[in-house]
C-alpha positions in Angstrom: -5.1 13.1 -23.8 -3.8 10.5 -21.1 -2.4 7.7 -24.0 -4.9 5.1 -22.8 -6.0 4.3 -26.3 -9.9 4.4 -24.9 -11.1 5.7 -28.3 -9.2 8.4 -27.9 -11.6 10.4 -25.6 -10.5 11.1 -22.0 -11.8 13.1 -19.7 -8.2 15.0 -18.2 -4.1 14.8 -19.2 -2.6 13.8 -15.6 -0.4 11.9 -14.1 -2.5 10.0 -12.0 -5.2 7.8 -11.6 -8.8 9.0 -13.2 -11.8 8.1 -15.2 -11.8 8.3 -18.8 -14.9 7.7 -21.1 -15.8 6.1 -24.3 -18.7 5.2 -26.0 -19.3 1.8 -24.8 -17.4 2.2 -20.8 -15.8 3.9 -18.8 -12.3 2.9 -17.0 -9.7 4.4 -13.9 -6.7 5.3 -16.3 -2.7 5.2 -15.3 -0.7 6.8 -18.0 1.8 4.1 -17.2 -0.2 1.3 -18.7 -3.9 0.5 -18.9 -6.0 -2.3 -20.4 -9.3 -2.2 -20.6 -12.3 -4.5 -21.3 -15.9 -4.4 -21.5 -16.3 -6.0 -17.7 -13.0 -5.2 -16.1 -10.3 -2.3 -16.0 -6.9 -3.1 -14.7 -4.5 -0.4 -13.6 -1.1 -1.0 -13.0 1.1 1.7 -10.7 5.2 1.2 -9.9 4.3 -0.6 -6.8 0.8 -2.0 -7.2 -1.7 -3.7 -9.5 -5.3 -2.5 -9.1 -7.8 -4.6 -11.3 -11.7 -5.0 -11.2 -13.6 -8.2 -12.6 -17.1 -9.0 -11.1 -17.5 -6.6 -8.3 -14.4 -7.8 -7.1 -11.1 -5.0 -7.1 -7.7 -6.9 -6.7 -4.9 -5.0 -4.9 -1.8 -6.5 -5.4 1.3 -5.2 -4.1 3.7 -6.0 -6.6 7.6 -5.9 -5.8 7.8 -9.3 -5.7 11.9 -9.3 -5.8 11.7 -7.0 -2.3 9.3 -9.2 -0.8 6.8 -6.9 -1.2 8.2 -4.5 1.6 6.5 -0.9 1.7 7.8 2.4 0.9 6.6 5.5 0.7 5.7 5.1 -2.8 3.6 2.1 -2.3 1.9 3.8 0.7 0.5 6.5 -1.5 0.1 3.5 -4.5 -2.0 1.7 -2.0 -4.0 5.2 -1.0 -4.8 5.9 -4.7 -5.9 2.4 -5.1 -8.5 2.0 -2.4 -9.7 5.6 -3.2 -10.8 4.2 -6.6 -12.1 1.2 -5.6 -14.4 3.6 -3.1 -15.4 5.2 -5.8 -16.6 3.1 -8.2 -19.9 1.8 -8.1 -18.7 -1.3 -9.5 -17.0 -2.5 -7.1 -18.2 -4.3 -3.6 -15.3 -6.0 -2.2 -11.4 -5.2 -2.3 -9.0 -8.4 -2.4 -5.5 -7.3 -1.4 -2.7 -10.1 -2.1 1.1 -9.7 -2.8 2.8 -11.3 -5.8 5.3 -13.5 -5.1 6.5 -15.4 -2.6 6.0 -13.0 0.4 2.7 -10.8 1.3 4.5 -8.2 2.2 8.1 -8.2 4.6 7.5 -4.8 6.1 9.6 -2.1 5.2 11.8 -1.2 2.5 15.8 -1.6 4.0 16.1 1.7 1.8 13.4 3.5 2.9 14.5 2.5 7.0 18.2 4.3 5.8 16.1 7.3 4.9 13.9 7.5 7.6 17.2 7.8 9.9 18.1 10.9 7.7 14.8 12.3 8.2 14.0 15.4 10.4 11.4 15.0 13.2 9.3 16.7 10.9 9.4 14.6 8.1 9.3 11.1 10.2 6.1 12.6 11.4 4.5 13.4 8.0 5.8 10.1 6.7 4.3 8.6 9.5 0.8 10.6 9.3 0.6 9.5 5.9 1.0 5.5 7.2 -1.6 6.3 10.0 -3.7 7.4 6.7 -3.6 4.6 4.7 -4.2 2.2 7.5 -7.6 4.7 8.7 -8.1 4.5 5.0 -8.3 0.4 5.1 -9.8 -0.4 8.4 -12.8 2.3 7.8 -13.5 1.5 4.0 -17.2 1.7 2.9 -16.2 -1.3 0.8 -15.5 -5.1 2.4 -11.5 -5.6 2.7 -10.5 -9.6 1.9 -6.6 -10.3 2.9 -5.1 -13.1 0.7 -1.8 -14.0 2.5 -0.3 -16.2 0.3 3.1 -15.9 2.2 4.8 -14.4 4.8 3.3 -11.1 6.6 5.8 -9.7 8.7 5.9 -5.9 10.6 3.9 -3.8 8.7 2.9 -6.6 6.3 1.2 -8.1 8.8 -0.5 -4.7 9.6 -2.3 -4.9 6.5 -3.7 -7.7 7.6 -4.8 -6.6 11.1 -6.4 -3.8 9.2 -8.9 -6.4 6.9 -12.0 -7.3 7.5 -11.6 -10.6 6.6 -8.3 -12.7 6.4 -7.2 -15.6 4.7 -3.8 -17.6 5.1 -2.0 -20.4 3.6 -0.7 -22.8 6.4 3.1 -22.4 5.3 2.6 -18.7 6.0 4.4 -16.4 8.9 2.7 -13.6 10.5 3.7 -11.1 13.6 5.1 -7.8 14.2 8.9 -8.1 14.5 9.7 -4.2 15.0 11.0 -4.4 18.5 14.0 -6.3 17.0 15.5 -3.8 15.4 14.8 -0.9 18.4 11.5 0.4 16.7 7.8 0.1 17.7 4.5 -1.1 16.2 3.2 2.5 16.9 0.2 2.5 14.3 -0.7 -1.3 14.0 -0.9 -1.6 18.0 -4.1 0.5 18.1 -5.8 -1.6 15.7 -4.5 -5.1 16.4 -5.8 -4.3 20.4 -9.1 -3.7 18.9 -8.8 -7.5 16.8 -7.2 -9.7 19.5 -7.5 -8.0 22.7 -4.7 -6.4 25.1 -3.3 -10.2 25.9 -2.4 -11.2 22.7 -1.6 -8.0 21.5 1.1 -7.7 24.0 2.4 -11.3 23.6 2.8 -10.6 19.6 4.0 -7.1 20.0 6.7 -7.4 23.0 7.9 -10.3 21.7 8.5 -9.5 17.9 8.5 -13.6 17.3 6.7 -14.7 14.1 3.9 -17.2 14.5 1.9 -19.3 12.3 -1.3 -19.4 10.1 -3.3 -21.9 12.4 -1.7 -19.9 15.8 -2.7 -16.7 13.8 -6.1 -18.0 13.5 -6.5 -19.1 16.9 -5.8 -15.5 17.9 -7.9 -14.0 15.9 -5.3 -12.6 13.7 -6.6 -14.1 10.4 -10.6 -15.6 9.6 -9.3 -19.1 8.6 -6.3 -21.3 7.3 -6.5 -22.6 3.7 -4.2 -24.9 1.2 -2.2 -23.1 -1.1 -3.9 -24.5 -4.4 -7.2 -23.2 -3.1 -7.1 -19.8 -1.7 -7.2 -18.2 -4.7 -10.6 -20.2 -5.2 -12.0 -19.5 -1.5 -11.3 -16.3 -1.7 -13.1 -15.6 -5.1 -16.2 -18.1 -3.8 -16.3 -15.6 -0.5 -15.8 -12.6 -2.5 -18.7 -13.9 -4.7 -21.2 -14.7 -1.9 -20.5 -11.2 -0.4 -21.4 -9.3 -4.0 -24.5 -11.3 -4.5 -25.7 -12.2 -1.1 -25.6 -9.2 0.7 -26.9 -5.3 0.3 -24.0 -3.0 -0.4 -25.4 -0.5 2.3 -25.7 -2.9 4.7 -22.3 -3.8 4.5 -21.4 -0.1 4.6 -23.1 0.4 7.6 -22.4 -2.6 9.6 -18.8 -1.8 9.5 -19.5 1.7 10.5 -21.8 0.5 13.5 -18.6 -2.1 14.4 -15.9 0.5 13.8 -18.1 3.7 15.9 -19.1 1.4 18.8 -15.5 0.5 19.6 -14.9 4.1 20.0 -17.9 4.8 22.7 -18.8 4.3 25.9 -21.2 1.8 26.5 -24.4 4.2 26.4 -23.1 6.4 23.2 -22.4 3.0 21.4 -25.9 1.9 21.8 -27.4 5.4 20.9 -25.3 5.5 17.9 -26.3 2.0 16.9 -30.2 2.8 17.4 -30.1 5.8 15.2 -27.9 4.0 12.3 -30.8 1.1 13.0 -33.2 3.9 12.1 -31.6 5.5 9.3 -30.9 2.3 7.4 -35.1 1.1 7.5 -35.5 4.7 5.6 -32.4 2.8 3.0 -34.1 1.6 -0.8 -32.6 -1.6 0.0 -33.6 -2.1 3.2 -37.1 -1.7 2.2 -36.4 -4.1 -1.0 -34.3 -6.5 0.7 -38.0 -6.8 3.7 -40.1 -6.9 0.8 -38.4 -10.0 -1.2 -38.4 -11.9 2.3 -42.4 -11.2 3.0 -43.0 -11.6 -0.7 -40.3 -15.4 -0.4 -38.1 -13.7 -3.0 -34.7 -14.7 -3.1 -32.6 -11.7 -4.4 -29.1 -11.5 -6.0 -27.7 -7.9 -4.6 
């Protein structure tokens, strides 16, 4: 028995994450807390929130009086959360936001004291398990929405990098401010290359100044700039659009094509993108989604 109070059935005692089943749903269950309803299931962690309503799974880091900043327990928080949102059928799209003020400020002042305690060893493991989460993110099966309601700083701003979609309010700060305090933007720097190109990537990395939303934009950093009493709204109308507009496998496999041509030489890229071409007319919902356009259907995915 976890203690979710789902009718008393559960399918395993543990202390993490995992599904439990009643007679009318099933639910992810957190011994720490868990409601549940009929069309959502929220989960709350130490660090995080993780709740799904309409396709739609919310991320929210949630130490709003640290600013949000990451620690090693958030890191794995975060990898629990966007493992169940991979696996759960219901869900299509993955909104990460920070409560708060801030998106996220980087990294825990606590957790930099321990890292300087750490053996070579263990600043490697910690630092494998970072590279993880951030592999984890930027080659999801599922589409990633940042909501930066504040500022994204260091690794806060990595997150973002990592999305495949970004949203900003204009009053917020974004850039990668580790050369400041003598260390690097080791992971982020092989993703943010890949976003903005070697130019801007330098310019934001060498520098470690903090630029913002509308400069962001203009690099390519974030998708668009949007008032603070609206993003909440944009975000949900685009989250929306992409759950009933567009075919979950498509979606898949269009970020796979993006993600594996980047890695290829020019020749490789396009053989690899001829035979996911292939593969994905042999897809049910390729052949549905043909079908409803010969046949002037309009479907909702």
């Amino acid at each position: 028995m976890c203690g979710c109070a789902n009718d008393g059935l559960c399918c395993q005692s543990s202390a993490h994450p995992h599904i439990c089943i009643s007679p009318h749903y099933f639910v992810y269950c957190y011994p720490a807390k868990i409601v549940t309803l009929s069309h959502r299931h929220t989960t709350t962690f130490s660090c995080i929130t993780y709740e799904v309503s309409n396709r739609v799974a919310a991320v929210t880091l949630n130490r709003p009086e640290k600013r949000n900043a990451l620690n090693g327990a958030m890191v794995k928080e975060l990898q629990q959360a966007f493992l169940q949102a991979a696996e759960d059928e219901a869900v299509k799209v993955i909104v990460l936001k920070g409560a708060g003020e801030a998106f996220c400020a980087g990294a825990d002042l606590e957790y930099l004291q321990q890292l300087q305690q750490n053996t070579f060893e263990e600043n490697l493991a910690d630092s494998r398990q970072l590279m993880q989460l951030m592999q984890q993110i930027y080659y999801h099966d599922k589409i990633v929405i940042a909501q930066v309601e504040g500022h994204a700083i260091a690794g806060g701003c990595g997150l973002v990098t990592l999305c495949d979609l970004s949203y900003a309010v204009p009053e917020a700060r974004l850039g990668y401010t580790e050369v400041k305090i003598g260390f690097i933007p080791a992971l982020v720097s092989v993703f943010l290359v890949r976003k903005t190109g070697e130019g801007r990537a330098r310019e934001l990395l060498l520098t470690g100044q903090l630029i913002g939303a509308e400069k962001a934009r203009d690099y390519g950093l974030i998708n668009e700039v949007v008032p603070r009493d609206s993003i909440a709204d944009h975000v949900t109308r685009v989250a929306a659009a992409l759950c009933k507009e567009t075919a979950a496998h498509s979606l898949k496999v269009t970020k796979q094509l993006i993600g594996g041509v980047l890695d290829k030489p020019l020749n490789e890229a396009l053989e690899h993108a001829a035979r996911l071409n292939a593969a994905t007319r042999e897809h049910a919902e390729c052949k549905r989604g043909i079908q409803a356009f010969l046949d002037k259907e309009k479907l909702v995915w």
